[in-house]
N, C-alpha and C positions, 0 to 999 in steps of 0.2 A: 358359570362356575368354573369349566373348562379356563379364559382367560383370567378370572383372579386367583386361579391357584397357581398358574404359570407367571403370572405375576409376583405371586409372593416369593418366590424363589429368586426373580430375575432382579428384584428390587425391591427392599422392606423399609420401614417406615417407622421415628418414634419423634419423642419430645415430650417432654408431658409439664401449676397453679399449685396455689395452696388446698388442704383438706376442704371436701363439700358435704354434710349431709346426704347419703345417698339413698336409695331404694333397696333395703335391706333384705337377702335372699333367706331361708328359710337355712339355717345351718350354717351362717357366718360368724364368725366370733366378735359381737359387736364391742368389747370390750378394747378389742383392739383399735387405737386410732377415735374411740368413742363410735364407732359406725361399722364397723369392721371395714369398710375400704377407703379409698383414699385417691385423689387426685392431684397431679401435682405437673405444673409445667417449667418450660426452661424460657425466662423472658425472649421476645422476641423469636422466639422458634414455632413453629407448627410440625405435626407429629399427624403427619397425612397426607402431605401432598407429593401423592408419587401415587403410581398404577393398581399399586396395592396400599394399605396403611395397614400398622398394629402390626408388623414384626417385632414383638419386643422380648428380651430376653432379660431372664431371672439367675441371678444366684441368691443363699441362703451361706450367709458370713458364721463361722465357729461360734463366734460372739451372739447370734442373731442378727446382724443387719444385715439386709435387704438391699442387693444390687440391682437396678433396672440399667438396658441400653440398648440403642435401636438408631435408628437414623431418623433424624428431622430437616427442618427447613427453612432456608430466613434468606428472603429477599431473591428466590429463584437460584440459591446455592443451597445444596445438600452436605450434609457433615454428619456427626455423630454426637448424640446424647447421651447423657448420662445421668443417673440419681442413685442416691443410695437413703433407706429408711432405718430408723431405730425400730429395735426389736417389736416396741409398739406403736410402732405405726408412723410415727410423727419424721417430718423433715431429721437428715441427719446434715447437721453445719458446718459438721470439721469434714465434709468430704466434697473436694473438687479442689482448682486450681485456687480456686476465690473462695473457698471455705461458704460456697452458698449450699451445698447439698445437693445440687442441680445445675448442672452447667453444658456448654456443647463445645467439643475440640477446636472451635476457630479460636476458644479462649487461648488453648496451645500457642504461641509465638513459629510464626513459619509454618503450621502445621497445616497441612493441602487442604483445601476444599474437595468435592466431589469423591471425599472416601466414606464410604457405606458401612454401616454393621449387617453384621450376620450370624455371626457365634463369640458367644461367651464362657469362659474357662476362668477359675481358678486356679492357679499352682500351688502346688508345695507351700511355699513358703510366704502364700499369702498375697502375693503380687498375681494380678489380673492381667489377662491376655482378653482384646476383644479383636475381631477378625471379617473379614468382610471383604470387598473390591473398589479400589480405588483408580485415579487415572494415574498416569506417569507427570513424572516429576518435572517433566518444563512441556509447556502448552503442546509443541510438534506434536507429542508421541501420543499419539492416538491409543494405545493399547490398554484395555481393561485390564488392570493385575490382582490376583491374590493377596493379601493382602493382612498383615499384624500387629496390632501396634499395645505393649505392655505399660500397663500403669504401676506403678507402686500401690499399696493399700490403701492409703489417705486419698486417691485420687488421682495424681499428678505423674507427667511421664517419667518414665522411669529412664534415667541417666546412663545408667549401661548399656542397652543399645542406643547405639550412637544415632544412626538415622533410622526416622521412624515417619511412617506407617514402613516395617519391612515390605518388599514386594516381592513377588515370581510370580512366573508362570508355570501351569499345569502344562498348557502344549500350544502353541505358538501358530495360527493361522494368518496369514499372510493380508489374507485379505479382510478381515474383522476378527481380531484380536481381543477374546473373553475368558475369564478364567474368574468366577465367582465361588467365594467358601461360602456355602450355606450352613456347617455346623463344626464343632468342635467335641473333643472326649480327650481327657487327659489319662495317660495310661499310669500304671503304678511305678515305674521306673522316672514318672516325671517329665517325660515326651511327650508331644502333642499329636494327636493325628488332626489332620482337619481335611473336611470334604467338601467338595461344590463339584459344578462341572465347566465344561471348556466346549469350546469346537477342534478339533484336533487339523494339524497340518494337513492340509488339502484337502480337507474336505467344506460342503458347503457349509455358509457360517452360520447352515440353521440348524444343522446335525448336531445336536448338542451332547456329551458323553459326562457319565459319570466320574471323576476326579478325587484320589484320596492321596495325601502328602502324611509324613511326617515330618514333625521336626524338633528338633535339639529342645531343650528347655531355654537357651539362648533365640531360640525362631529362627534359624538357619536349617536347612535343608539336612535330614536324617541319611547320608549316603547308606545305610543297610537298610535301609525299607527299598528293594526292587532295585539296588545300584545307583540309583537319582533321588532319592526320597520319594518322587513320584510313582504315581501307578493308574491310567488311566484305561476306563475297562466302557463298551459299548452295549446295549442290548439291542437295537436297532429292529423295532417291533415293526416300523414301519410310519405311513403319514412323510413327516420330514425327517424322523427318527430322532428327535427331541428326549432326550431322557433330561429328568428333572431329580439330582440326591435332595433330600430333605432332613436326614436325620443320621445319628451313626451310635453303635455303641461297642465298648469292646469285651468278648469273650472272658473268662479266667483265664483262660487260656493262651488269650494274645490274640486272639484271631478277630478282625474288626468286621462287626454289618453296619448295611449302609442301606438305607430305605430309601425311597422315595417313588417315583411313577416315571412310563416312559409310552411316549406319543406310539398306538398301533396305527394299522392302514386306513379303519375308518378317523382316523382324525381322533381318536378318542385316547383314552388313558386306560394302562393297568397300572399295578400296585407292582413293583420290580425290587427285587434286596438281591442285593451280593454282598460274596463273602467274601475276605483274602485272609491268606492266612497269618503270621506276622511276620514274616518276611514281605510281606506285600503281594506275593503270588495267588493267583485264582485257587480257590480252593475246593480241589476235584469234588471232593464229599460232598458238597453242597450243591443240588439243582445240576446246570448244562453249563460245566466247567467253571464256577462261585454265583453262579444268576439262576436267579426264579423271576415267573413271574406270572399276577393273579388279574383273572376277571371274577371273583368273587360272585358265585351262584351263577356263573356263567350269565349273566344278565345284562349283556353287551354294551355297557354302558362304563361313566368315568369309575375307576377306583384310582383313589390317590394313598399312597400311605404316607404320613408325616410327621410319624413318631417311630422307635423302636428303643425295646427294651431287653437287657438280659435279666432272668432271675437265677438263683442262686444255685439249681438244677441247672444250667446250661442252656434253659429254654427260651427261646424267643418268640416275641411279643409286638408286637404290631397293631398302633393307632394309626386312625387316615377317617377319610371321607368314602362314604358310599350315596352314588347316585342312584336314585328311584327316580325319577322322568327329572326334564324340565329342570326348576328350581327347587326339586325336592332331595335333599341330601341330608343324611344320616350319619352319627358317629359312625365308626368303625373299630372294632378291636378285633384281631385274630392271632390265634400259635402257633409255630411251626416246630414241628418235629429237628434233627439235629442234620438229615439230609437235606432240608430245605421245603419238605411237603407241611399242608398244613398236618394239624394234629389231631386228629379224630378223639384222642380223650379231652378235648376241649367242644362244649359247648355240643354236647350232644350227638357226637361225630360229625358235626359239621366244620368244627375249628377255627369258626368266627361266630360272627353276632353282629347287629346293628342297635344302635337305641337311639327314638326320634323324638324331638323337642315338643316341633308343631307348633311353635306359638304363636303362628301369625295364621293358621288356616283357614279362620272365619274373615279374614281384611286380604293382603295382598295374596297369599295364599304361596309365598315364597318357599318358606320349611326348609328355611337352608342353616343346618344345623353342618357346624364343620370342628371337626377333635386333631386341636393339635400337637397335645401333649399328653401321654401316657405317664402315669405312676403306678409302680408296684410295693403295694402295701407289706409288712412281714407277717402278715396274718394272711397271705394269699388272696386280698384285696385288691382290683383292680380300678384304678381310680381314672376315668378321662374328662379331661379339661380343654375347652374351645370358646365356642359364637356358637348364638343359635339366634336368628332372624326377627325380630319381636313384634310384627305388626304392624309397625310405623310407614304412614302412607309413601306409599311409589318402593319400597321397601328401603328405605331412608335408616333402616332401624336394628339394633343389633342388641344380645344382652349377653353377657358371659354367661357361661355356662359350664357344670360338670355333671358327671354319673360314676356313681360306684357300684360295681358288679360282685357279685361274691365268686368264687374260684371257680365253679359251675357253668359260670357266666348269667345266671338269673341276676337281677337288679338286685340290692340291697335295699330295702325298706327302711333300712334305719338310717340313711344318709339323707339328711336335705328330705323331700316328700316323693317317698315314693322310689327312692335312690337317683332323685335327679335335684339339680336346683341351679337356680338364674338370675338371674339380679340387674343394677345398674352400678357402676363406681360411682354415679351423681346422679340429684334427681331430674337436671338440664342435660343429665348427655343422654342421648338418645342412641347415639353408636358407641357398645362395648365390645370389645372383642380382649379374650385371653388368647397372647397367645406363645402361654410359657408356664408354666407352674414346678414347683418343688415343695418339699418336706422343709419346713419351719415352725417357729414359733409354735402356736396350739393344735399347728396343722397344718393345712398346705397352702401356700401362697400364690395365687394368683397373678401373671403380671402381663400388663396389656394394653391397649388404647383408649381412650374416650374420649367423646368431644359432641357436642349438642348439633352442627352441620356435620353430613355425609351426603356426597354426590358420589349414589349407584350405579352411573355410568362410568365414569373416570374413576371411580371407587377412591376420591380425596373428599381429603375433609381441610377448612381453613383455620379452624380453633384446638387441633389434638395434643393434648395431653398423655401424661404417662396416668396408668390406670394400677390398681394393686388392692386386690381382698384379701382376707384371711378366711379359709374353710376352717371350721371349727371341727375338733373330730375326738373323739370320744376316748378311742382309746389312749394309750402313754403309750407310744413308740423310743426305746432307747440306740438301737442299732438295726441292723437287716435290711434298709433300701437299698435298691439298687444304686448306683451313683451315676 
């Protein structure tokens, strides 16, 4: 668990065939798509093979249509996918370079190999920003960069910036040079922030630190966020002192959080958030000068967090993974108070909660249930969307999965059976994993990987697909999600 979640940050993974019959979960909208989900790959690409797979990210278009992108793979070169779906479900044809629906940026003329997805943003005005880490621009330069590169809406790059994938660095280490975005959040002025982390000058290049940029709605570096547009901030628990950001959201107020986990002394993980303020400065009010950071029940084991949300209150929200021994791992969601402690009026004063799948506990006996994305319902609904482990021999096997909690944090009984439900994208893939979701269409869209091979060890797969369900949901929501 420890190296695939360190993996999914260091390198994610997509690609995705036409619609298959799938294994339909209790609380899908199968009208959508005639099945409620959907598989769909990019010729010639695999959407797996890399340390981790099923990094895929989602947006939800004004219109309805459904953006997927992630990194894939073709011919032991790595690049970047893309898909975009109609409202109901179906391939959309007017989106990509080649108007196929589905394409991967080698289609770009000139466009690099070896640049990765990692966050996905809409702007303003409709043009798409996706963002990741790429190499430099002629073979020499060894240096991992930051990384952005803007589509217009139909697909295609977008002509005003001149050279694309933009590049920077967070912070420049001499001797292994990395500077990965793992998320993006577009603020209401239309500015970007985006987060990953770096190794910072002089130090060893396994010290990893948490890294938050702004930038112009042009993708040029924001000079008032900290003087540089950068802002690079350490918690250094310990082990190698590896901190890993995973998620970001921002305040009403301006003020950005930034979740994710960072390596302590036994070699293990907490759940770590900092805060800055919108100037980019640490923000005292919060924890030991903008950082917290949690072993949830003190139970000296991995916490990862790799979601966060704000709600309409101020309050913050936090999805992740909680380890019970071994290969046993659970949702996680918890709240934090506005200094950075959890929240005692959440969940019974304790200020988290776990909820467990278990689907495999009679066969491999894995239970490796992992929430990587948080929603916040306007009905004070807490929705999380992941993997949960499904049984399949050698633990080969994976099934999407969600759980809605009521504000309380008890389960909803009215969501899916029991407030949980799991499924397949197909009834041949046997590895699904979500690992993205949003507010659309009849409900919330699922977006993630499938593919019939998975190898547990290398954690690739040679067949992967983009994956995509519809949760069906009862109520009419008109406004009030967090964004």
């Amino acid at each position: 668990m420890r190296q695939r979640h360190a993996a999914l940050i260091r390198t994610a993974t997509l690609c995705a065939a036409a619609a298959m019959p799938a294994l339909a979960a209790d609380g899908l909208d199968t009208s959508w798509n005639g099945t409620g989900t959907v598989m769909m790959s990019v010729p010639g690409h695999n959407l797996g093979n890399s340390s981790y797979i099923g990094a895929v990210a989602t947006l939800v278009q004004p219109d309805g249509r459904i953006v997927l992108a992630g990194k894939c793979t073709a011919a032991d070169k790595v690049t970047i996918c893309m898909a975009r779906l109609q409202p109901n479900g179906l391939r959309d044809y007017s989106f990509g370079p080649g108007e196929t629906g589905a394409f991967a940026f080698s289609e770009f003329p000139d466009y690099p190999v070896s640049t990765i997805y990692h966050g996905l943003i809409r702007q303003n005005d409709g043009r798409v920003v996706v963002s990741g880490v790429g190499a430099g621009a002629v073979p020499s330069d060894t240096t991992l960069y930051a990384t952005a590169t803007r589509l217009l809406a139909n697909g295609t790059l977008d002509p005003a910036v001149p050279v694309q994938p933009v590049r920077f660095e967070f912070s420049h280490n001499a001797t292994e040079a990395m500077s990965f975005i793992t998320a993006t959040a577009l603020q209401a002025d239309g500015k970007l922030v985006v987060v990953g982390y770096t190794n910072r000058a002089g130090a060893d290049p396994s010290n990893l630190d948490f890294a938050v940029a702004r930038l112009r709605a042009d993708l040029t570096l924001d000079p008032t966020f900290n003087g540089t547009g950068i802002r690079v901030a350490a918690f250094d628990l310990g082990g190698n002192n590896a901190d890993y950001p995973a998620a970001l959201a921002i305040q009403p107020d301006g003020k950005i959080v930034v979740a994710g986990y960072a390596m302590t002394g036994a070699n293990g993980f907490e759940g770590a958030v900092l805060r800055l303020n919108a100037d980019g400065t640490p923000d005292a009010s919060f924890g030991n000068v903008g950082r917290v950071s949690f072993d949830f029940g003190n139970h000296g084991r991995d916490d990862m967090l790799t979601a966060v949300k704000v709600d309409g209150a101020g309050r913050i929200w936090l999805g992740g993974v909680y380890q019970w021994a071994g290969n046993d791992h659970d949702f996680l969601v918890g709240r934090l108070l506005a200094n950075g402690a959890l929240d005692p009026g959440f969940c019974f004063g304790t200020g988290y909660t776990t909820v467990a799948f278990d689907l495999d506990q009679t066969t491999t006996r894995q239970m490796d249930d992992q929430a990587m994305n948080l929603l916040l319902q306007s009905d004070g609904g807490i929705v999380l969307t992941g993997s949960a482990s499904n049984g399949a021999a050698d633990g080969k096997g994976y099934d999407f999965a969600a759980a809605r909690l009521m504000p309380a944090c008890s389960l909803d009984t009215t969501f899916g059976t029991n407030g949980k439900l799991h499924g397949r994208f197909a009834n041949t893939a046997t590895y699904n994993v979500a690992t993205d979701s949003a507010f659309g269409g009849s409900g919330i869209v699922l977006a993630g990987a499938a593919a019939s091979t998975y190898d547990p060890v290398n954690y690739n797969t040679t067949d992967g697909q983009f994956g995509a369900a519809m949760i069906r949901l009862d109520l009419i929501f008109t406004d009030g999600f967090e964004r």
